[in-house]
N, C-alpha and C positions, 0 to 999 in steps of 0.2 A: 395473206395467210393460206387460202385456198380458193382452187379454181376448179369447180367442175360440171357438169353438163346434166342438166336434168331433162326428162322429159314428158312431157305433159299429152297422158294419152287421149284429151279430146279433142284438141288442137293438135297434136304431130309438133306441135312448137319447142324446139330446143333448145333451152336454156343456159347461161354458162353464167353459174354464182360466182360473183366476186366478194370475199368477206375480208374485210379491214378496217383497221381501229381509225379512228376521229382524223390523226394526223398525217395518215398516208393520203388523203385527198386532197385531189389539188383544185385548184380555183376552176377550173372547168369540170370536172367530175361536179365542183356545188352549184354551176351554175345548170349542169343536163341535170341533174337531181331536181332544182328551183323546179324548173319548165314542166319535169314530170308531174311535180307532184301539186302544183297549180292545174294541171290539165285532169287529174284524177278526182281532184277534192274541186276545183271548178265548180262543177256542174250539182253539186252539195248544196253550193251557197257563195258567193261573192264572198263571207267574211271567213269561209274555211280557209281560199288562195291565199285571201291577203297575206299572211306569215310570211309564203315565199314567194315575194317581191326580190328580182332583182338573183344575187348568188347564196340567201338562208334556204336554206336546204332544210331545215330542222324548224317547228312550231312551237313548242313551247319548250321543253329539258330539251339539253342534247345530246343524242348518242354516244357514245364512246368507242362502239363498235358497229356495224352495221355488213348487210348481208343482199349485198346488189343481184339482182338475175337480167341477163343483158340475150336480147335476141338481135337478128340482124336488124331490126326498128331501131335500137337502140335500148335504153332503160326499160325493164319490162315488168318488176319486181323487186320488189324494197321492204328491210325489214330491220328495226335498230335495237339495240341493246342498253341499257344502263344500269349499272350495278347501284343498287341505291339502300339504304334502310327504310322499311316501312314499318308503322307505330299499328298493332292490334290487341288493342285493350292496353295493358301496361305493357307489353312485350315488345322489343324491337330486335326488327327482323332482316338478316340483310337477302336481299334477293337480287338477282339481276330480272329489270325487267324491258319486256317485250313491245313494242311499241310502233309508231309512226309505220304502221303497215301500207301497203300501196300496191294496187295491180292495175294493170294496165286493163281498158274496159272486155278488150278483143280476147284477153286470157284471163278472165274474173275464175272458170273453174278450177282454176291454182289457189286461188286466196290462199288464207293465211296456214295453214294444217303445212303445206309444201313446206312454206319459206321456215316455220318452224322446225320442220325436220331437217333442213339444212344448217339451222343455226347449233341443232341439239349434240352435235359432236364436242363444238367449243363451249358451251354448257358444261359440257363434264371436264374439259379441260382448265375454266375458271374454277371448279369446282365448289361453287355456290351452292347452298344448302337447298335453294329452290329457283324457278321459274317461274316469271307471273304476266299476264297480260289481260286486259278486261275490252270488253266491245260491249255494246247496246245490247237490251234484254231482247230486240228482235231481232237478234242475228243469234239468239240459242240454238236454232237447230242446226245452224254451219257452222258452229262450234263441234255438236254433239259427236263428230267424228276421232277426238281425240280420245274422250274417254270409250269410245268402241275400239279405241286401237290399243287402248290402255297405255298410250305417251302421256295423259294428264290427265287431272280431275277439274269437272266442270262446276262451277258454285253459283249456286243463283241466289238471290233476296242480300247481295252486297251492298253495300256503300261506301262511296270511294270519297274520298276528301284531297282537293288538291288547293297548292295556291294557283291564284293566275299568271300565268306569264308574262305580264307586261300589265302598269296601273293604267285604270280605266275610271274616269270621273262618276262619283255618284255609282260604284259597283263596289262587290262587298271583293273583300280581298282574296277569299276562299270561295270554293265550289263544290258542292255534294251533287256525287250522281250514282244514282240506280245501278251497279252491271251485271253482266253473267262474268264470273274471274277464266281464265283460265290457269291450272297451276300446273307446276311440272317439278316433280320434286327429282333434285340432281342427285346432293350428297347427302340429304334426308330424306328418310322414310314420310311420305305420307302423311301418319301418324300423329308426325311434331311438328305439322304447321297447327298455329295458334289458333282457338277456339275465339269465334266473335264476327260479328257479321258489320262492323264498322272498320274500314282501314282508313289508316292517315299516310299520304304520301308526304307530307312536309315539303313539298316542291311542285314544282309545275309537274304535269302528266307528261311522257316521254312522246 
């Protein structure tokens, strides 16, 4: 869809996104993805890699679209999309959301803020009423740069409810957890995202 070069003023490292849907990837694109994102989420925990064993590129939902940043290393930044409905309160909502982030360790000061502004183009061009992505309540303040740039509003005291992605003996089928959201409103205002501090994804987390 689009190729272009970004660059990362604390590192000098030059960037080239590649953004495309699910099916333009081919069995090697999943299996450099695999390797990256075992080598990123590795060091997390032995049970974060597991997922991508082998050429799953994806841990729990899968992308539909995604937003590669590739330096001469190879994979350097990764960031997925899925257009989904989420349930708040009685309200269902469609959103595309933000997910399976990934930075390579040597360029962490890209995190996520970047790869969202590269994705936010084709945002407007799905023209989805909103954008949503959530991380741990201790990464709030590497959040807090969106709403200073005023690309999205930041929400803290959430609850996210997902199913698990694969059955696990003796585990409950669902999972509530704590975040800070981030939102990005595309083709609505602000305004008309839904009042309620419980959301239901009805699916695995992307």
């Amino acid at each position: 869809m689009l190729d272009s070069v970004a660059q990362q003023g604390t590192t000098r490292s030059k960037l080239r996104w590649r953004l495309c849907w699910e099916n333009e990837l081919s069995l090697d694109d999943h299996v450099e993805l695999a390797a990256f994102f075992r080598a990123i989420y590795g060091p997390t925990g032995i049970f974060n890699a597991k997922p991508f064993e082998g050429s799953q590129s994806w841990g729990g939902a899968r992308p539909e679209l995604r937003a590669i940043g590739y330096d001469s290393k190879g994979v350097a930044a990764h960031i997925g999309l899925l257009r989904r409905f989420i349930r708040i309160g009685a309200i269902d909502l469609l959103v595309a959301e933000l997910g399976l982030y990934g930075v390579r360790p040597d360029l962490e000061g890209l995190w996520i803020a970047h790869s969202v502004r590269v994705m936010h183009p084709v945002l407007r061009e799905l023209n989805v009423p909103f954008a949503f992505g959530a991380v741990r309540p201790a990464l709030q303040q590497h959040v807090a740069r969106f709403s200073r740039h005023g690309l999205a509003t930041i929400m803290a005291g959430i609850s996210l409810r997902s199913t698990l992605p694969r059955a696990l003996l003796d585990k409950p089928p669902t999972r509530t957890e704590d975040v800070v959201l981030i939102v990005l409103p595309i083709a609505q205002p602000m305004s008309e995202w839904p009042a309620g501090t419980i959301i239901d994804r009805n699916g695995p987390e992307l």
